[in-house]
C-alpha positions as CSV (number, residue, x, y, z in Angstrom):
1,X,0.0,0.0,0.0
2,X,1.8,3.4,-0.9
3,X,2.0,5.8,1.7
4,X,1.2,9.7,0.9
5,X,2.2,12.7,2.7
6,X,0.1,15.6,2.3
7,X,2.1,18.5,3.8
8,X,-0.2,21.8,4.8
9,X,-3.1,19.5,5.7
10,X,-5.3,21.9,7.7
11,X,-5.7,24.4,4.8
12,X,-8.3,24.2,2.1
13,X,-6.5,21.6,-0.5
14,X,-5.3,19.6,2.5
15,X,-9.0,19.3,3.9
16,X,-10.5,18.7,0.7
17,X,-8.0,15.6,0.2
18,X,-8.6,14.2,3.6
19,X,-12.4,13.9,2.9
20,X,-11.6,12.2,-0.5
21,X,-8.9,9.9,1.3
22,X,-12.1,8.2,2.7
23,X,-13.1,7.1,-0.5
24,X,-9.4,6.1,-2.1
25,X,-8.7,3.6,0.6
26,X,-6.0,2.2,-1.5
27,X,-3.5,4.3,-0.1
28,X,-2.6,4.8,3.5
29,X,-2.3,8.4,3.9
30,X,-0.4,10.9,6.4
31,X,-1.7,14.1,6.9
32,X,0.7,16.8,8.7
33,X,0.4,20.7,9.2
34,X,2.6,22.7,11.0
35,X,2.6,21.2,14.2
36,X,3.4,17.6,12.6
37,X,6.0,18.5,10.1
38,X,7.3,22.0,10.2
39,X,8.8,22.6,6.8
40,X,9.9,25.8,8.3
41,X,12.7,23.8,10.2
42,X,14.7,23.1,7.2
43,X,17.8,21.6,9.0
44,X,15.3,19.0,10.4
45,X,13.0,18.2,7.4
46,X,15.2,15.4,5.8
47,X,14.9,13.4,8.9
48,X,11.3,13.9,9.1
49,X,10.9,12.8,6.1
50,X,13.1,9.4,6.3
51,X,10.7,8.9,9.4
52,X,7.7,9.4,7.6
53,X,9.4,7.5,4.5
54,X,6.2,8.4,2.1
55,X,6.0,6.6,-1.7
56,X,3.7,10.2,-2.9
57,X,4.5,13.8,-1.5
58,X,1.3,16.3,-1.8
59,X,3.0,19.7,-0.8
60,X,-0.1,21.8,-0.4
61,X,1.5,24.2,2.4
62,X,2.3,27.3,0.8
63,X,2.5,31.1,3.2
64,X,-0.7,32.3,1.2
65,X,-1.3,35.8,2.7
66,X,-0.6,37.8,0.0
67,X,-0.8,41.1,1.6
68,X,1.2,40.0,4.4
69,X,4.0,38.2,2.5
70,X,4.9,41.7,1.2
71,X,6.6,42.5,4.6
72,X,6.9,38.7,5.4
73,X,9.6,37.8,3.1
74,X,11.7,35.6,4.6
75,X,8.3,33.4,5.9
76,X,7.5,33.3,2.8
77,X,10.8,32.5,1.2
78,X,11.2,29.5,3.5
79,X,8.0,27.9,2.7
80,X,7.4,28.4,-0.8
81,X,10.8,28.1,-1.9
82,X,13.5,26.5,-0.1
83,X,10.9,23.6,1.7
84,X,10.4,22.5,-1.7
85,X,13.3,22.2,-2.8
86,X,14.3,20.1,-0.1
87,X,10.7,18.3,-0.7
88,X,11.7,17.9,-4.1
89,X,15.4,16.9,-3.8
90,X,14.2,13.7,-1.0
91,X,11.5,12.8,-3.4
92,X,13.7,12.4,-6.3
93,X,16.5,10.9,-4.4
94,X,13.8,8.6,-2.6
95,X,11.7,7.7,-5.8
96,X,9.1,9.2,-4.7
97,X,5.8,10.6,-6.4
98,X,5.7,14.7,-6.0
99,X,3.2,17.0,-6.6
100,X,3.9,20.7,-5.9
101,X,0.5,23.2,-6.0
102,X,1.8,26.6,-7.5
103,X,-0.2,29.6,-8.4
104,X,-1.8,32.1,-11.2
105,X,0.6,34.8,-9.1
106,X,3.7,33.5,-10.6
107,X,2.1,35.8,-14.0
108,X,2.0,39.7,-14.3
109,X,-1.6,39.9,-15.8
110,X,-0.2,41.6,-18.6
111,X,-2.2,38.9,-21.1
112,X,-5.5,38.9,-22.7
113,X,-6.0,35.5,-23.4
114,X,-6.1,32.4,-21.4
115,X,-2.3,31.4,-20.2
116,X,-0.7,28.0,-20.9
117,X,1.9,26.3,-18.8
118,X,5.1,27.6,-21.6
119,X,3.5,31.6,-20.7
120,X,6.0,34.1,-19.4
121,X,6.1,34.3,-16.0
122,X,6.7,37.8,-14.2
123,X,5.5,38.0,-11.3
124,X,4.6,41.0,-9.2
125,X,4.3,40.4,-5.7
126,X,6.7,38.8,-2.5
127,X,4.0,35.7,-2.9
128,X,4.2,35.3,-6.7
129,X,8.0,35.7,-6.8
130,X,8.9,32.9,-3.8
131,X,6.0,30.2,-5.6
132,X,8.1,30.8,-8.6
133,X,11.0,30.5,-7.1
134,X,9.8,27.4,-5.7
135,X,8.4,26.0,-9.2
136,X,12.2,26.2,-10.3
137,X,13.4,24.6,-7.5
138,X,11.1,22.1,-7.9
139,X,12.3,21.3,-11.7
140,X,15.4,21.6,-10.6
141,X,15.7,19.4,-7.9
142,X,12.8,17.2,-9.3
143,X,12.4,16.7,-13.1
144,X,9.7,14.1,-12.5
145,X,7.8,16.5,-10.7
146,X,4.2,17.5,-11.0
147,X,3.3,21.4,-10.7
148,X,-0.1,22.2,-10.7
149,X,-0.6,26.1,-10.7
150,X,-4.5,27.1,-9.8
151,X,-6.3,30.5,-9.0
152,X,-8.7,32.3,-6.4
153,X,-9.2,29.3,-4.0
154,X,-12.3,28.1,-2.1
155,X,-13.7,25.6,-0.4
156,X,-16.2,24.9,2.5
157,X,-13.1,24.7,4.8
158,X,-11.1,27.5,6.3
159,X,-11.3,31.1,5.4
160,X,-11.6,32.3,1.2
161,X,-13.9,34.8,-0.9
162,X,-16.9,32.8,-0.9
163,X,-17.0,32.9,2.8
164,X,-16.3,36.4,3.8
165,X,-18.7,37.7,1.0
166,X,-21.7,35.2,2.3
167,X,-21.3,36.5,5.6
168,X,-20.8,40.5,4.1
169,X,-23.8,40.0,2.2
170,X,-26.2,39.2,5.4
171,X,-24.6,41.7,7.7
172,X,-24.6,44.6,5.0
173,X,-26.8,46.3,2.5
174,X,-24.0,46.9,0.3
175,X,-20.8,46.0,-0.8
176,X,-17.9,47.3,-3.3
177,X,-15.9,44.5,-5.0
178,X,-12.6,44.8,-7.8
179,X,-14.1,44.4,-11.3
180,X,-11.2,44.8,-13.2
181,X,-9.0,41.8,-12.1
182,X,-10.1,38.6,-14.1
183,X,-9.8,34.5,-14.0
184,X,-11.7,31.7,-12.4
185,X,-12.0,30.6,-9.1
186,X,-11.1,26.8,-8.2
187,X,-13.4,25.2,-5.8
188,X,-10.5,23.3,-4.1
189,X,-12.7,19.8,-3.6
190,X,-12.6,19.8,-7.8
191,X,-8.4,20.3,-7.2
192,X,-8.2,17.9,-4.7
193,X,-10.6,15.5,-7.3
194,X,-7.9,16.5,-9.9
195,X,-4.7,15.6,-7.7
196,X,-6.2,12.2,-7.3
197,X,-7.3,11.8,-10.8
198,X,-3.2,12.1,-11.5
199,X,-2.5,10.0,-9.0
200,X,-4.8,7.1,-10.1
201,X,-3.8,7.3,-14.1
202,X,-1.8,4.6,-15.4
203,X,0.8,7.3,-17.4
204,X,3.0,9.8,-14.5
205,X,3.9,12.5,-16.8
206,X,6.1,15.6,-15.1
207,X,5.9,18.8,-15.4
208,X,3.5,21.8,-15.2
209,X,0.0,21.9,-15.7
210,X,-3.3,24.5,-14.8
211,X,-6.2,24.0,-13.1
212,X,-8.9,26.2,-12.3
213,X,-12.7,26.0,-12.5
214,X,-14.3,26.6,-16.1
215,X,-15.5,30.4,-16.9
216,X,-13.5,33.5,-17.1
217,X,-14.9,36.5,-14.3
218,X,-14.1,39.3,-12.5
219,X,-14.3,39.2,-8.3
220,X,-17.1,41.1,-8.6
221,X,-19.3,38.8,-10.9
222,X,-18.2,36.3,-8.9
223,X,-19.5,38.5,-6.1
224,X,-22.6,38.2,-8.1
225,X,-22.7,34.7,-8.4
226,X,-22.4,33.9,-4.5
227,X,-25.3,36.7,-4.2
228,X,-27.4,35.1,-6.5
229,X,-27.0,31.8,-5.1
230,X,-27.2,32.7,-1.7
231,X,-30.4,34.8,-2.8
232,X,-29.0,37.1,-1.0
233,X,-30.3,41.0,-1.1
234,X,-27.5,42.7,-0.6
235,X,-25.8,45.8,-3.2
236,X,-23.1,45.0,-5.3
237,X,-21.3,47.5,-6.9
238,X,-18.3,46.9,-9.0
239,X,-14.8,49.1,-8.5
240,X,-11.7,49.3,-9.8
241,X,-8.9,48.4,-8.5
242,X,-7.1,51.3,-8.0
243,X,-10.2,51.8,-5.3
244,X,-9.4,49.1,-3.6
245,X,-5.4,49.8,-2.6
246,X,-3.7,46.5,-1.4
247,X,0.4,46.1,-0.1
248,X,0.5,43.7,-2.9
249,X,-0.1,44.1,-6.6
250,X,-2.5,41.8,-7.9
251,X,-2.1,40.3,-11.3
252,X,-5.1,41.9,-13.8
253,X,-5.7,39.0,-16.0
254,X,-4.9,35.5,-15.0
255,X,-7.2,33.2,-16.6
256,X,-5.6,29.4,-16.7
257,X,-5.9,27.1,-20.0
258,X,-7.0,23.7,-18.4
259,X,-6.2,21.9,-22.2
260,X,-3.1,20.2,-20.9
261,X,-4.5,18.1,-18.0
262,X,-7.2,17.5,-19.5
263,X,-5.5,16.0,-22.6
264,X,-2.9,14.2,-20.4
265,X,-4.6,12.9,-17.4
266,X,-8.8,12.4,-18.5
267,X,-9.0,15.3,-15.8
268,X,-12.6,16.7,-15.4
269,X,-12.8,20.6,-15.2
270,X,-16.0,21.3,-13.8
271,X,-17.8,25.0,-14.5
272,X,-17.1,27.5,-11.8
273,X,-20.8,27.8,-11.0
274,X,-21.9,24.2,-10.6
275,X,-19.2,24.2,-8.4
276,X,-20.0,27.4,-5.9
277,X,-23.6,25.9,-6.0
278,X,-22.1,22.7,-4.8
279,X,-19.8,24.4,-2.2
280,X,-22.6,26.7,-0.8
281,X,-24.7,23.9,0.0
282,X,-22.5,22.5,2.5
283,X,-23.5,23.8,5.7
């Protein structure tokens, strides 16, 4: 029975993979966040990983706050670049399946049409530059690595848009939200669904691929979206972003081309609504 390690467990990837661990029952799984396996302790993560001695690495941790990176740099640095490389270097030395989760931050948002996997990357904030720095690392260390780079997060579990709007839209009669920034959200149950999908074809092939729900939006039509199916009554006005000052610059345009896992893998990319519906009926 292969063993995986799904590193960053108590986020919303790592949650979404522990609910479908109950259904693939072919693998014995190990779930760890911080207080497990600390990937910030880089002299001790080798070890910890000899202990743990998994046959498939899942490395959803990532430092996600975007804002705060900006002034965290050194947090941020540690665990989205030089854990995975270390991730990365014991999984290749230890023949040993990786998958790395990257982001639609490692682009500038400079592009008008939906990016592939070969796209320049630029990116413009602390967050985008460290994921990228971790992708090469990754490659580097790795080159039978899986990347899988995915956009505005959500899930049922922890805190994400979907949330904080639902609860906005019942305690307000109005809201403002960025209509000039535009991509798709990924319900992170369908990524999860995706990462297992991989795991479970018969042909491993490395390298980079998207994933992100279908549809191409701004925040506030997705706004819109979680209003509508909340039937919600609240006011949503759309802004630009200049409106809406943030300590980090957010990519414009990031819309991910899903073409290449779903040619490769069979993977099934599910329309971003059908999927909030889904979401928003969990209680």
């Amino acid at each position: 029975m292969k063993k995986i390690l799904v590193t960053g467990s108590k986020g919303q990837l790592g949650s979404e993979l522990e609910v479908l661990s109950k259904i693939y029952t072919q693998f014995q799984w190990v779930f760890t966040d911080r207080e497990e396996l600390d990937l910030c302790n880089l002299e001790k993560l080798e070890t910890e990983l000899n202990s743990i001695n998994p046959q498939i690495i899942i490395n959803c941790a990532a430092h996600t706050a975007v804002d705060k990176a900006e002034s965290e740099f050194e947090l941020s640095e540690v665990l989205n670049h030089q854990s995975v490389a270390i991730l990365a270097k014991w999984s290749f030395a230890n023949d040993c399946k990786f998958i790395h989760v990257s982001t639609d931050y490692v682009f500038d948002g400079t592009a008008a049409t939906a990016l592939t996997e070969t796209a320049q990357t630029n990116p413009i904030n602390v967050y985008g530059q460290t994921k990228l720095a971790g992708e090469k690392a990754c490659l580097q260390e790795n080159p039978n690595a899986i990347i899988i780079r995915t956009s505005w997060v959500y899930s049922s579990f922890g805190n994400n848009f979907v949330k904080t709007m639902s609860r906005l839209m019942q305690e307000r009669d109005s809201l403002n939200v960025v209509n000039d920034q535009i991509g798709s959200p990924t319900y992170a149950a369908d990524l999860a669904q995706a990462i297992m999908t991989i795991l479970t074809h018969n042909n491993w092939q490395a390298g980079i691929y998207n994933f992100s729900n279908e549809g191409e939006i701004s925040w506030y039509e997705f706004a819109l979206a979680i209003k509508e199916l909340g039937s919600f009554n609240c006011e949503i006005s759309g802004i630009p972003s200049s409106a809406y000052p943030t300590p980090a610059k957010r990519p414009q345009y990031s819309l991910l081309d899903k073409t290449k896992i779903k040619n490769t893998f069979g993977v099934v990319v599910p329309d971003y609504k059908v999927s909030l519906e889904k979401c928003m009926k969990i209680k």
